[in-house]
N, C-alpha and C positions, 0 to 999 in steps of 0.2 A: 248199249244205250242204258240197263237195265244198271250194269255197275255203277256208272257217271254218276247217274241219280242217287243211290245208295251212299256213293263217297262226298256229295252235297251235304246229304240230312248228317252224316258222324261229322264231320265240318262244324255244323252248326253245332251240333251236343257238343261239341270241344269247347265251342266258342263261349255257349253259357255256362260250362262247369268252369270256363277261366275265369270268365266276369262275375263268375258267384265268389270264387274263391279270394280273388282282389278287393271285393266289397267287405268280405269275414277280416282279411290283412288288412286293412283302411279303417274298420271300427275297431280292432283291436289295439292299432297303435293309438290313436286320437286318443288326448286326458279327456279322466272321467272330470263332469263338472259335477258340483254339488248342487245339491239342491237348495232352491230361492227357500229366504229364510223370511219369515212375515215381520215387516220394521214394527217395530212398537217403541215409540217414541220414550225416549228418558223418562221417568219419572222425579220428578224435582223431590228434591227432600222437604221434608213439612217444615213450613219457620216455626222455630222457638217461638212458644208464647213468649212476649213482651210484658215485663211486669211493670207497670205505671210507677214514674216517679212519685217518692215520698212527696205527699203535700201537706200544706196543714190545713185547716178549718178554714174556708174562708169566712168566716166569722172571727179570726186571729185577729186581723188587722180590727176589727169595731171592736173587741174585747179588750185588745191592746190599748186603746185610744179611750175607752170608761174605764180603765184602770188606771191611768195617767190622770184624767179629770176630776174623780174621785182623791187621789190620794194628792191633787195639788193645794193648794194655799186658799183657806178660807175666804179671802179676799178675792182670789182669783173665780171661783165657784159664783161669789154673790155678783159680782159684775156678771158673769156667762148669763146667770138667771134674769138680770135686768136686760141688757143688750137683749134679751129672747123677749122679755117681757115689752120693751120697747118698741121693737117691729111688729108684732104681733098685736100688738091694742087689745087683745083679749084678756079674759080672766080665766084664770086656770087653774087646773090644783095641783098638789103636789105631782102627784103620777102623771098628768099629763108634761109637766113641766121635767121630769127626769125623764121620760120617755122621747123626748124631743134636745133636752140638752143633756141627758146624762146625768146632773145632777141630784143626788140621791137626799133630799131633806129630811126623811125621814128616817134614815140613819146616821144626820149627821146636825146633830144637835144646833152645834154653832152656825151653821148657816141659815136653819132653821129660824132660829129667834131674831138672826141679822137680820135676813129677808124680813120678819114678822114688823119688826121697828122701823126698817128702810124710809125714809123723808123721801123716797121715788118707788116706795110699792103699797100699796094697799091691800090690808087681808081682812077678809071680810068675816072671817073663821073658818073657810074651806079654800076658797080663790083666793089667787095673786093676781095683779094687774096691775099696770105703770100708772104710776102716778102723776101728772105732770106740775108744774107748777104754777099752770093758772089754766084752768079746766073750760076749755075753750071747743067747739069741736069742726068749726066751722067759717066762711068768712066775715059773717053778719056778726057772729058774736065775737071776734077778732076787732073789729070796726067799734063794737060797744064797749070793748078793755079798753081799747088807745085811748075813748072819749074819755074813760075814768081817769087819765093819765096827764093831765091839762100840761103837766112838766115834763111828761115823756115818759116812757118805760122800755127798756135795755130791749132792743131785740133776742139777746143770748139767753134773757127768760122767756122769750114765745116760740125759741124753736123746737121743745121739745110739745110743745101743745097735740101737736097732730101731724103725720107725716111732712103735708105740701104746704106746710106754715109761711113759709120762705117766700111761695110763689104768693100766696094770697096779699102780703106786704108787697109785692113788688106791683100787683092790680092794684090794691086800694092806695099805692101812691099813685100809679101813675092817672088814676081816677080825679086826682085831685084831695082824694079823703084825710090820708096824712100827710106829714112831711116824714122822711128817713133820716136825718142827718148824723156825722160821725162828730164825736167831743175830741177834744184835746187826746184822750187816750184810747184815740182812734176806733174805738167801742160807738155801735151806731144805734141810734135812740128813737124810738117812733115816738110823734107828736100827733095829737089830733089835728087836723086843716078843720076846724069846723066852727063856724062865725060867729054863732052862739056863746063859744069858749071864751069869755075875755081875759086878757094875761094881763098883768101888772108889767110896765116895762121899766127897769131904771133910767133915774134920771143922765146916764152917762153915757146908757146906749139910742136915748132918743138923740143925744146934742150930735152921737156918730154918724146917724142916721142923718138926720138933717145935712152935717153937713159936709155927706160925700157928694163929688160933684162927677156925675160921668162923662167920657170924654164924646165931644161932640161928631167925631167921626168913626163910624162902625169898623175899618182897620184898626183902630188903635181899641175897639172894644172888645172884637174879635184877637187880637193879642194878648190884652188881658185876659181872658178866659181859655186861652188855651195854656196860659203861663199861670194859670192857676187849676190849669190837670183839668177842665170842663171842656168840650168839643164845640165848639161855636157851629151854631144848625145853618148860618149864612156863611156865604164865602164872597164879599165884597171886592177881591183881588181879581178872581178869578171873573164874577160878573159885570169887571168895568173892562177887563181887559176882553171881554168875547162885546161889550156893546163898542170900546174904539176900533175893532178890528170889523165890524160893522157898518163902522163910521157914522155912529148915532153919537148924538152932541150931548154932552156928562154935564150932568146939573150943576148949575153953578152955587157955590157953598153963601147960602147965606146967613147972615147972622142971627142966632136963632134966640126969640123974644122969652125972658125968662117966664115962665111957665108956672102962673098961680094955682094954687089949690083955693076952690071954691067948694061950696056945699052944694053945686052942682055936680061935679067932680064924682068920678064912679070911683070909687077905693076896694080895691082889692084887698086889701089889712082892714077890714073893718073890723076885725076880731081887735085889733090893735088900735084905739080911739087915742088914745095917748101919745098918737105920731102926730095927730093930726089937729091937735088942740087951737093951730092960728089959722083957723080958717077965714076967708075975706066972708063976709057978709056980702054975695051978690047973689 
């Protein structure tokens, strides 16, 4: 019994000196691995400074363009300064006026003295300022030039008066104040409207006057004024044709009694007495 036992326990010790020994063969054949290596991500290369495109001053292009202005044509220099002088209504002096157009008068003689003389500038001995040709500033005293003008005066002399010259003519006609009318060479002439003014009329345009005869149907007056380029403010075609389509009954045309002037009579030309010399005494 004693042996049995003994040939057990060397059994075992066999068994672990084999299994020790398999495990030493097992790590000896197995590859060595290496050892983990720590990632340390690329390092990018540094960019190249970037050297800026060559540029020039931006002050080139305005150095450019007062050196072109300066060395252009006397004539061209004194217009710049008027056109400046013109929008601007102010009076200015030399420096402020090269500092805004460029043009330098005080180194350049000849413009200098042009400007000084200019029939469209005025120099006071230090300011420049537009001159106009009839010193107007506003629309009342606009209204007071026409009246000096009992024959008219050019509107192409009131528009440099003051900027909104233009519009103020186009209120005080339609006020009734003047008339606009264009001449023969198409040039348009303000007249005083004002009753007070009496005109001399010839004797050639009163006998015309007299004796145009208008036609007695508004169709054919309204064709006349549109065939003489004026837009007739009624439309007679149009208003007979919307009252038959209505079926309201159209006036009948009668003959119409010729039509005296009396000194009762409201005349709108009173300024014009000379139209009206055969009045009836009633």
């Amino acid at each position: 019994m004693g042996s049995l036992k003994d040939s057990l326990n060397q059994f075992k010790k066999q068994q672990e000196k084999c299994q020790s020994m398999l495990t030493g063969i097992a790590a000896k054949a197995a590859p060595k691995t290496a050892p983990a290596r720590k990632f340390t991500p690329p390092v990018a290369d540094a960019p190249k400074s970037q050297v800026p495109p060559l540029k020039f001053s931006n002050d080139t292009e305005r150095l450019q363009q007062i050196n072109n202005i300066r060395r252009s044509a006397v004539g061209l220099q004194i217009k710049r300064v008027i056109d400046f002088l013109y929008e601007t209504r102010k009076a200015l002096t030399a420096e402020e006026i090269n500092a805004e157009t460029y043009v330098d008068m005080k180194a350049n003689k000849a413009v200098f003295d042009s400007l000084k003389n200019n029939p469209k500038v005025l120099y006071d001995g230090t300011h420049f300022s537009y001159k106009a040709k009839h010193e107007v500033k506003e629309k009342r005293e606009l209204l007071h030039l026409v009246r000096k003008y009992p024959e008219g005066i050019a509107v192409i002399d009131l528009k440099d008066a003051y900027p909104n010259v233009e519009e103020d003519l186009q209120v005080l006609k339609t006020a009734g104040d003047i008339w606009l009318l264009c001449e023969d060479s198409k040039e348009e002439i303000a007249y005083p409207n004002d009753p007070r003014v009496l005109i001399k009329v010839d004797d050639d345009l009163k006998e015309l006057f007299r004796g145009i005869e208008l036609p007695r149907d508004m169709l054919d007056i309204e064709k006349d004024l549109a065939k003489n380029g004026m837009k007739p403010v009624t439309n007679t075609a149009q208003r007979r044709a919307r009252a038959q389509n209505l079926g309201l009954p159209s006036k009948p045309k009668t003959k119409k009694k010729k039509h005296e002037i009396s000194k009762r009579t409201k005349l709108t030309n009173a300024h014009l007495p000379e139209l009206f010399q055969n009045l009836n005494n009633k």
